[in-house]
KETOR-770761 format. One record per atom (N, C-alpha, C): residue in one letter; atom name; x, y, z. Coordinates in pm, whole numbers, plus 32768, in hexadecimal, padded with zeros to 4 digits. Example, Ala and Ser with C-alpha at 12.3 -4.5 7.8 and 13.67 -1.06 7.14 Angstrom:
<rolos>
> a, N, 8527, 7DC7, 830C
> a, CA, 84CE, 7E3E, 830C
> a, C, 8528, 7EB6, 830C
> s, N, 8505, 7F1F, 82C4
> s, CA, 8557, 7F96, 82CA
> s, C, 850A, 8003, 8313
</rolos>
This chain:
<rolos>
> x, N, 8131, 7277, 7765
> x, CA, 80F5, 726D, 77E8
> x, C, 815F, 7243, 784F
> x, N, 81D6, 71CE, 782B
> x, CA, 822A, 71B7, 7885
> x, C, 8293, 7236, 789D
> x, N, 82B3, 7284, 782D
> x, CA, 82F1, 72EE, 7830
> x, C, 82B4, 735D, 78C6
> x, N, 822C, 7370, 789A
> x, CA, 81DB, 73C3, 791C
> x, C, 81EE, 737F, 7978
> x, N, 81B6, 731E, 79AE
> x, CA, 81E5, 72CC, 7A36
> x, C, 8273, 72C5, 7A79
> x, N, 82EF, 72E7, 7A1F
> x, CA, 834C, 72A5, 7A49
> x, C, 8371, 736B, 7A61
> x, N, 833C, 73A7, 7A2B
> x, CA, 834E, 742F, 7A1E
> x, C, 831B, 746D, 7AA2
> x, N, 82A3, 743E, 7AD3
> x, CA, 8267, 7459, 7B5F
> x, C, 8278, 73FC, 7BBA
> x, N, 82CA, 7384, 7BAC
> x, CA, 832A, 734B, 7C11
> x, C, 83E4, 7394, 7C31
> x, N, 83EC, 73D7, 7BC6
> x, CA, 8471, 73F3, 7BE2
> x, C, 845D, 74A9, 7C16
> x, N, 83C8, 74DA, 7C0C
> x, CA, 83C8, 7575, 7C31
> x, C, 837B, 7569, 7CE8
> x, N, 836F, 74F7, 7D02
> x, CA, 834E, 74B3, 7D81
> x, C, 83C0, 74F8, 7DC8
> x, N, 841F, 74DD, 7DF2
> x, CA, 8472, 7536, 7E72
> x, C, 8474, 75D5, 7E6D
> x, N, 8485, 75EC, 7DFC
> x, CA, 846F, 76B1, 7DFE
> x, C, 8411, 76B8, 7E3C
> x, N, 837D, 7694, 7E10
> x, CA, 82F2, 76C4, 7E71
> x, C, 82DA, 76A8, 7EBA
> x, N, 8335, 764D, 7F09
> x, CA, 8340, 7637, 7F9D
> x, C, 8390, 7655, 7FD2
> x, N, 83DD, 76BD, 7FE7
> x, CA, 8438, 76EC, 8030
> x, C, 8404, 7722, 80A5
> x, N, 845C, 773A, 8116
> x, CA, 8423, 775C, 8192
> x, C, 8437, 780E, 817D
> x, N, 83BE, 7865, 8167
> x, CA, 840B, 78ED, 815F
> x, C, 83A3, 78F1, 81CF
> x, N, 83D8, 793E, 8247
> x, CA, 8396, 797F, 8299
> x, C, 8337, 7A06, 8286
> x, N, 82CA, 79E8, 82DF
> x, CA, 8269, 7A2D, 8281
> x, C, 8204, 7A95, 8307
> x, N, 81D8, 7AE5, 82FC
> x, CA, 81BD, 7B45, 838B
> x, C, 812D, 7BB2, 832C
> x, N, 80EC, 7BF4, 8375
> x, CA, 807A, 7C3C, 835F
> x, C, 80A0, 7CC4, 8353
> x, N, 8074, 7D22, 82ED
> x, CA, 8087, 7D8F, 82E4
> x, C, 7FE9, 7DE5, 82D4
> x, N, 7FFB, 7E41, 82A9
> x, CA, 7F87, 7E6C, 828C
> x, C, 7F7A, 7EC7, 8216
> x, N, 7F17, 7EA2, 81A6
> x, CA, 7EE4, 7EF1, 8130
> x, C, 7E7B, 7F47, 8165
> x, N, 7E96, 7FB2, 8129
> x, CA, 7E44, 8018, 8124
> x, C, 7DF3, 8042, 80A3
> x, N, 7D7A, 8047, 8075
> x, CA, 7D3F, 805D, 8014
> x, C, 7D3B, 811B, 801C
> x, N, 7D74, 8162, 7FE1
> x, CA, 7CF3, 81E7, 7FEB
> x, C, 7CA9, 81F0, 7F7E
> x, N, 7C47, 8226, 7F95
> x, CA, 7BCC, 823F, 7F2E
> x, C, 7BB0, 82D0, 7F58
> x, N, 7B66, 82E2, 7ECA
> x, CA, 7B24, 836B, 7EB6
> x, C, 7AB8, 8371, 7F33
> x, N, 7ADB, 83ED, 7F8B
> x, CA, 7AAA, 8405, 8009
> x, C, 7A1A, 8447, 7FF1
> x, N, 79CA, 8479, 8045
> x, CA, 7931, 84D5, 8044
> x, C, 7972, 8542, 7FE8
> x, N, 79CA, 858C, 800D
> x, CA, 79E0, 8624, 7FE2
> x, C, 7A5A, 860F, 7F6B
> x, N, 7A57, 858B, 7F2C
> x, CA, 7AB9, 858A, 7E8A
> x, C, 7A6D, 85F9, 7E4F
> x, N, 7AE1, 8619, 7DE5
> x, CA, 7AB3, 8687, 7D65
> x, C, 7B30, 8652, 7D40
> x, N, 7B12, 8673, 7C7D
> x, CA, 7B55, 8661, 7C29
> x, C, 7B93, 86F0, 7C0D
> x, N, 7B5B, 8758, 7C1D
> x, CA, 7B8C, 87EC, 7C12
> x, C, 7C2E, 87E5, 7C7B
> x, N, 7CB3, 8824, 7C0E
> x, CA, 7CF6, 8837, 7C5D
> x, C, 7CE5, 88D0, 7C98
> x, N, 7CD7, 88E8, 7CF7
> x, CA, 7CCF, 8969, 7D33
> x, C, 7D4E, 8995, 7D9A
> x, N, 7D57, 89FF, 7DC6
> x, CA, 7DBB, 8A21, 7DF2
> x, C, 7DBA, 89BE, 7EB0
> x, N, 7D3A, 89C7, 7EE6
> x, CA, 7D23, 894A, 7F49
> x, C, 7D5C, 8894, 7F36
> x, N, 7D2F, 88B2, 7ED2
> x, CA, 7D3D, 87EB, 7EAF
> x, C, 7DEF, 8806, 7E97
> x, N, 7DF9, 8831, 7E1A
> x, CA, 7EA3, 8859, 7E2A
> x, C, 7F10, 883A, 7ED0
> x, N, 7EDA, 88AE, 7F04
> x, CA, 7F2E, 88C4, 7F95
> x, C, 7F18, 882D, 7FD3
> x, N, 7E6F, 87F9, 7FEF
> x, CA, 7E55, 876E, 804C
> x, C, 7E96, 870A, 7FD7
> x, N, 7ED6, 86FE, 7F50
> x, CA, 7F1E, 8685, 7F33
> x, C, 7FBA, 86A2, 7F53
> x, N, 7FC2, 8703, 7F54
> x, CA, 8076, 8727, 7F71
> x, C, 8073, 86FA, 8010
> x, N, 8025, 8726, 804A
> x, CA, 8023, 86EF, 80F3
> x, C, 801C, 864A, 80D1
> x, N, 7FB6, 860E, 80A1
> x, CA, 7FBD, 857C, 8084
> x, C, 805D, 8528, 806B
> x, N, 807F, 857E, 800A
> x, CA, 810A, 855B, 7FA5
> x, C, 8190, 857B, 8036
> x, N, 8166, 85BE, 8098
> x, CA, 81B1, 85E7, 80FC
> x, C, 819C, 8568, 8146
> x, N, 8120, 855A, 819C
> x, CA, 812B, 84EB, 81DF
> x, C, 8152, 8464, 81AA
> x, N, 8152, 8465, 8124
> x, CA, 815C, 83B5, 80EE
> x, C, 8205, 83E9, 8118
> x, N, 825B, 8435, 80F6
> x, CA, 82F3, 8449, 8105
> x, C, 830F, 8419, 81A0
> x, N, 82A7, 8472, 8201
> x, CA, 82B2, 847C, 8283
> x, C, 82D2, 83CD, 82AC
> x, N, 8247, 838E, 82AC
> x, CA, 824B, 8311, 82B8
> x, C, 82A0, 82A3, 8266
> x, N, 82C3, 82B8, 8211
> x, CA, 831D, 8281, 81E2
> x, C, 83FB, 828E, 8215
> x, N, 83DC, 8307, 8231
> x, CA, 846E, 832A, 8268
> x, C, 845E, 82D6, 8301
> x, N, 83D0, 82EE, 8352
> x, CA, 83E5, 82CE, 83FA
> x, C, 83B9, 8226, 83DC
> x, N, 83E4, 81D1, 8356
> x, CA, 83CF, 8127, 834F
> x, C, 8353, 8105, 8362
> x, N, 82FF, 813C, 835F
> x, CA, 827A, 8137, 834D
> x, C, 821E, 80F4, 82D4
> x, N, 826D, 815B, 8261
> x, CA, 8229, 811A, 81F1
> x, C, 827B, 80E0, 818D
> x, N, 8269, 8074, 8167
> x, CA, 8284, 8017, 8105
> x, C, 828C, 8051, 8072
> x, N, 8229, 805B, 804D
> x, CA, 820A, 8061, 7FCD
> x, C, 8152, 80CB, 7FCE
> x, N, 816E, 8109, 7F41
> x, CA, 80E9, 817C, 7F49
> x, C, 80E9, 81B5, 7EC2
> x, N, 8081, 818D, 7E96
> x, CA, 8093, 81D9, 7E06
> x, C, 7FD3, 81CB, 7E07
> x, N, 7FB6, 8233, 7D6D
> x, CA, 7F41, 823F, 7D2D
> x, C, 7F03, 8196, 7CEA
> x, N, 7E66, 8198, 7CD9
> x, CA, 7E43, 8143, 7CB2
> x, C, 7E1D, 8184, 7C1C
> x, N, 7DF7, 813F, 7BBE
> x, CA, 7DBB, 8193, 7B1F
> x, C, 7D72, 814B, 7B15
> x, N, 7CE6, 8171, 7AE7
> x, CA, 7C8E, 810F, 7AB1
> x, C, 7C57, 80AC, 7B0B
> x, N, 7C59, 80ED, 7B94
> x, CA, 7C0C, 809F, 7BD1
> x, C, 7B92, 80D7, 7C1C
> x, N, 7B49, 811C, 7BE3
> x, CA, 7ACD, 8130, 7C2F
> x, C, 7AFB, 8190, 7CAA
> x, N, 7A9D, 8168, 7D08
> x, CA, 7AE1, 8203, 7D5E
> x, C, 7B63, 81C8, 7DCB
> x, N, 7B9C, 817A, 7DAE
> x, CA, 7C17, 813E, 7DFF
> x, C, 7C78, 81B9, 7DB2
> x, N, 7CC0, 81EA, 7DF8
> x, CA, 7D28, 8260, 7DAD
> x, C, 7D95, 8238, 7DF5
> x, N, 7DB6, 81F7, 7E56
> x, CA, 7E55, 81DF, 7E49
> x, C, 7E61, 814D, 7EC7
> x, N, 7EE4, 8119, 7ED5
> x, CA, 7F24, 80B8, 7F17
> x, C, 7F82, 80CF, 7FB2
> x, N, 7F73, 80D4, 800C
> x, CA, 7FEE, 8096, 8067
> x, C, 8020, 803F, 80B2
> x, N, 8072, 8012, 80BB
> x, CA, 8099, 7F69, 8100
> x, C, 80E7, 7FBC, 817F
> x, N, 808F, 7FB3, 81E5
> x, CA, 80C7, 7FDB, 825E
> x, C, 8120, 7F7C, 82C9
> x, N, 8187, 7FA0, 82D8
> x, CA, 81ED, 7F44, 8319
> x, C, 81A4, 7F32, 83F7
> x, N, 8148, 7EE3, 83F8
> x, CA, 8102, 7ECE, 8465
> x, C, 8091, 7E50, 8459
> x, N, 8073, 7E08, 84AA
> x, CA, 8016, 7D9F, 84AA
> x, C, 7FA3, 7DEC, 84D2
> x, N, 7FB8, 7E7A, 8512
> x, CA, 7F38, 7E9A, 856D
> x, C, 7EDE, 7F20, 8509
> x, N, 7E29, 7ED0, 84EA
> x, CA, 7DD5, 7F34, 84A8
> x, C, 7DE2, 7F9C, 84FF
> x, N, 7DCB, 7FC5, 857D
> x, CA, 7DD9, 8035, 85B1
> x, C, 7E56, 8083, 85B4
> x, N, 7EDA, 8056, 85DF
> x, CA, 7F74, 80AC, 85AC
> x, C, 7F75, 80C4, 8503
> x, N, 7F1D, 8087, 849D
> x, CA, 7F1B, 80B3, 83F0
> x, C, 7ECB, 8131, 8405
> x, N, 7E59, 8119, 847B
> x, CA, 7DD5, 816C, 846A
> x, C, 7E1F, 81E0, 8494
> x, N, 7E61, 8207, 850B
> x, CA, 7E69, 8293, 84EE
> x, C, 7F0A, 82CC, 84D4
> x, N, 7F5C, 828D, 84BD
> x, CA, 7F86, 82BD, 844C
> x, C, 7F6D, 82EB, 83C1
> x, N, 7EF1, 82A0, 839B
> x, CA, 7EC2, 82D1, 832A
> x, C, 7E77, 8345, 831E
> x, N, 7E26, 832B, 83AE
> x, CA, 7DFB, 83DB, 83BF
> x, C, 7E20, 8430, 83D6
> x, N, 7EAB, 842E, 83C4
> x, CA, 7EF0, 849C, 83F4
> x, C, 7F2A, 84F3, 835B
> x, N, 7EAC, 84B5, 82FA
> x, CA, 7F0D, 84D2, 828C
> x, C, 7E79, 8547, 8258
> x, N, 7E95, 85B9, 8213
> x, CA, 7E71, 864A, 81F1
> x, C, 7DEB, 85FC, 81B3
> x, N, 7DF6, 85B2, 8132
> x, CA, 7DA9, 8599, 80F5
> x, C, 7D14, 8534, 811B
> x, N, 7D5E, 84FB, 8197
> x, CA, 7CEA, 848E, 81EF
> x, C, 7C9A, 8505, 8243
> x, N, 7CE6, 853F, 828D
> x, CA, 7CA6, 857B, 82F7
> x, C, 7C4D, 85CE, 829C
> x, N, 7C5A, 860D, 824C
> x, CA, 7BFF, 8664, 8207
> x, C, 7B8E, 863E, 81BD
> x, N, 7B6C, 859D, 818F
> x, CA, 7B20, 8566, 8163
> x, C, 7B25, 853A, 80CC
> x, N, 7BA2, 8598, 8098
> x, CA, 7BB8, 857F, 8016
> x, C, 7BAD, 84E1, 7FE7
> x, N, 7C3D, 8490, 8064
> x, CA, 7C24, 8410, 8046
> x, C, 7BE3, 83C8, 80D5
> x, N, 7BD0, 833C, 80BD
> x, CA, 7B99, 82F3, 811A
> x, C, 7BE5, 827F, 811F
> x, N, 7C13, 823D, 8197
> x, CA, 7C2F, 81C3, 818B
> x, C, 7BF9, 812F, 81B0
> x, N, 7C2D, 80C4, 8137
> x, CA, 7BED, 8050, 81B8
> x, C, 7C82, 8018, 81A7
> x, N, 7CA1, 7FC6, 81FF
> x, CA, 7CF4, 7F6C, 823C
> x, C, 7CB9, 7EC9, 827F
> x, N, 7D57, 7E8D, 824B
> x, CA, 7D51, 7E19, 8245
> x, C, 7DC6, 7DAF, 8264
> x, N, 7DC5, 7D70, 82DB
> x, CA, 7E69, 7D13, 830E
> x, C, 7E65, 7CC3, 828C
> x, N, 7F01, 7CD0, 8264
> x, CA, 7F47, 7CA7, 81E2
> x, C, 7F99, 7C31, 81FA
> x, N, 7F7C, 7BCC, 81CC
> x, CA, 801D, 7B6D, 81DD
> x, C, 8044, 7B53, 816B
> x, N, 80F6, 7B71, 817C
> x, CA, 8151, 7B38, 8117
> x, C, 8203, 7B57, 8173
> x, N, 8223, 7B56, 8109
> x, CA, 82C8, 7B37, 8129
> x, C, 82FD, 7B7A, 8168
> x, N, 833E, 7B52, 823A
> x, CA, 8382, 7B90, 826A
> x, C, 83FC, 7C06, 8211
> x, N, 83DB, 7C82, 8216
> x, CA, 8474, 7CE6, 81CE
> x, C, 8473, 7D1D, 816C
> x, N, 83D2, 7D21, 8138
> x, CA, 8382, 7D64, 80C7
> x, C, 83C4, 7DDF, 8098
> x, N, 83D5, 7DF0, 8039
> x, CA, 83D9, 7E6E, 8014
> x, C, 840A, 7E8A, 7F8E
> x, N, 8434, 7F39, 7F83
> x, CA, 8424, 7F57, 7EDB
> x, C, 84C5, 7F62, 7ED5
> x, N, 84C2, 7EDF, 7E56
> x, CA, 8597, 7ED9, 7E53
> x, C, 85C2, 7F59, 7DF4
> x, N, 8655, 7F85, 7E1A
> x, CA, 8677, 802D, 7DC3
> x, C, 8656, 7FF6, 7D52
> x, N, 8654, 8072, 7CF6
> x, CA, 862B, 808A, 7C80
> x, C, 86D7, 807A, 7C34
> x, N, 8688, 8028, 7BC4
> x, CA, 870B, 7FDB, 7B5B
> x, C, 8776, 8055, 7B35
> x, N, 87E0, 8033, 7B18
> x, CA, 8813, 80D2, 7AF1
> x, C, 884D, 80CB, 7A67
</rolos>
């Protein structure tokens, strides 16, 4: 027990460090009115447009981070939008093939964590 105590007295300054910390915004998408599981030659073209805009927004510093969800019910994927503002996430996000068409839907939500977020290169 003195071991634990002296263990969460000495891990006391790490979890208090001053990291500056600012609002971003998560984006949930979910399976929209007009999802289908059929890949068809439509759904095809509106995810390559999707897979376009996540590039788009991501090249113009927009987006953070964006990937698929598995196994979660109708939530189908993630983005951490680099903005405090639900409305500047909102239509950027609609600007993406797969929203506007109904496939997906989004909700959104102001995020806080660590000023400078992001995805570090890949190990080599």
């Amino acid at each position: 027990m003195l071991r634990l105590a002296l263990l969460f007295i000495l891990c006391l300054p790490l979890c208090a460090q001053d990291v500056p910390m600012r609002f971003y915004v998560m984006a949930i998408l979910e399976k929209g009115p007009k999802w289908t599981k059929e890949s068809t030659p439509e759904v095809k073209e509106l995810m390559k447009g999707h897979m376009a805009n996540i590039q788009k927004l991501a090249k113009e510093g927009k987006l953070i981070l964006a990937g698929p969800l598995a196994d979660a019910g109708d939530a189908a994927g993630i983005f951490v939008l680099d903005t405090a503002s639900i409305e500047e996430a909102r239509a950027w996000c609609e600007q993406d093939p797969a929203v506007a068409a109904g496939r997906l839907q989004l909700k959104l939500w102001k995020w806080y964590s660590a000023k400078g977020i992001g995805i570090l290169p890949a190990a080599k």
